[in-house]
N, C-alpha and C positions, 0 to 999 in steps of 0.2 A: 643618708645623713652623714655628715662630715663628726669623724669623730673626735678632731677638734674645736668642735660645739661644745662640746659634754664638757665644762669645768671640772670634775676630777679625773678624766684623761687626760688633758692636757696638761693638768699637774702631776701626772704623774710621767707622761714622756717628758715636762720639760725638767722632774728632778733625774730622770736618768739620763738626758743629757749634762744635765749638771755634774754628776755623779762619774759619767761615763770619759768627761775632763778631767775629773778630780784625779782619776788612778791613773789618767794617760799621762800625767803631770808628775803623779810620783814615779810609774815606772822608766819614764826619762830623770827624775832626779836619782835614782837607784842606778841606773844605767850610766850615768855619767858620775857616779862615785865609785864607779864599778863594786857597788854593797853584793856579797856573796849571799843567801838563803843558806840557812843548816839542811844536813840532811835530816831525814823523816824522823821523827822522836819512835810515834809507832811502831816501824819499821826495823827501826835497830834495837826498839823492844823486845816486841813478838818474830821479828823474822817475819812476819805476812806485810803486807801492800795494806793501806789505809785505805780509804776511800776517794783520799785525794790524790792519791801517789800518781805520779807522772805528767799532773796537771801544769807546773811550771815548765816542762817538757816541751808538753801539747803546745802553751802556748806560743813557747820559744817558736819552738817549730813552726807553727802559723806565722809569726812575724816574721819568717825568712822563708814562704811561700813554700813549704813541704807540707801539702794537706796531708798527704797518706802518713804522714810519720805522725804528725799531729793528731788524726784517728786513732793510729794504734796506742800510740801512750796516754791520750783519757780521751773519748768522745764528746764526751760534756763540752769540750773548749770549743771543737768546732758547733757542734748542735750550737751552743747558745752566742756563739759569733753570727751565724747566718741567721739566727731569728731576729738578734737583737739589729741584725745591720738590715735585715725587711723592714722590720718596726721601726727602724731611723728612719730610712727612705722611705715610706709610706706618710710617715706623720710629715718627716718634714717638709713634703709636697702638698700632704691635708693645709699645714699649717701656712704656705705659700701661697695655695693656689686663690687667696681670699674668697673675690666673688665672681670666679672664673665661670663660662659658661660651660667646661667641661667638667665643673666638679662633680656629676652622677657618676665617670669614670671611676670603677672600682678602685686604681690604684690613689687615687685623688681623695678618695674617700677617710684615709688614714687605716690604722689597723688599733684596734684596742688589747689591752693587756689583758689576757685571760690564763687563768688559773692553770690551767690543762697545760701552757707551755712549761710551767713550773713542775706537773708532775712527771711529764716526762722529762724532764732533767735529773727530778731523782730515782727516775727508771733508770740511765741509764747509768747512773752514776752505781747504783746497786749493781744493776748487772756487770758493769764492770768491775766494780773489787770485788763478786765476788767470782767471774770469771779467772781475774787474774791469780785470785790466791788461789782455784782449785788445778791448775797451769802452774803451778811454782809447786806446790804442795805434792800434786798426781805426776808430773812430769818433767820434775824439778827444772822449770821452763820460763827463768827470768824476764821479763820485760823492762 
């Protein structure tokens, strides 16, 4: 089954598409006002890493094709780049390929939004702050 059959998959890839414009739109108006981000509120609180710390980083780093830097400063960016850009590609060939005689092809099939991608996101987001604070805190070992 093609799972953009299913009326609430398909609303729900084409609001993340919608969605997925939206921020590439601000972070090119941000980018060409050259608007600066504060550093971490948390951070210059406590002296520990948040749980988002490094993630504007990360993604920097991904947009100028340094996966490994991008890894180490928050995983989450890359993890949820490569899922989300499977589940673009997937749907948006589901949603192409109309009444093609190859749609049983798995990748033709689309891919559905399921929960499980969501909690590993906040696996890894946990394991990393709290990797990182016990690395700063044990081995005063900034990231």
């Amino acid at each position: 089954m093609n799972v953009m059959d299913d009326h609430g998959q398909k609303k729900i890839f084409l609001t993340s598409l919608t969605l997925a414009a939206a921020l590439i739109g601000l972070l090119a108006l941000l980018a060409a006002a050259r608007v600066t981000l504060p550093p971490c509120l948390f951070f210059r609180l406590t002296g520990l890493y948040c749980p988002g710390c490094g993630g504007t980083r990360a993604f920097l780093a991904l947009l100028h094709g340094h996966f490994l830097a991008s890894l180490i400063y928050h995983p989450v960016v890359l993890y949820g780049t490569a899922v989300y850009g499977i589940y673009l590609l997937r749907n948006l060939l589901a949603l192409f390929s109309g009444k093609s005689s190859l749609k049983s092809h798995f990748l033709l099939r689309g891919m559905a939004f399921r929960d499980i991608y969501l909690y590993i996101a906040i696996g890894i987001i946990l394991a990393n702050w709290i990797s990182k604070n016990i690395l700063l805190l044990a081995f005063h070992l900034a990231l």
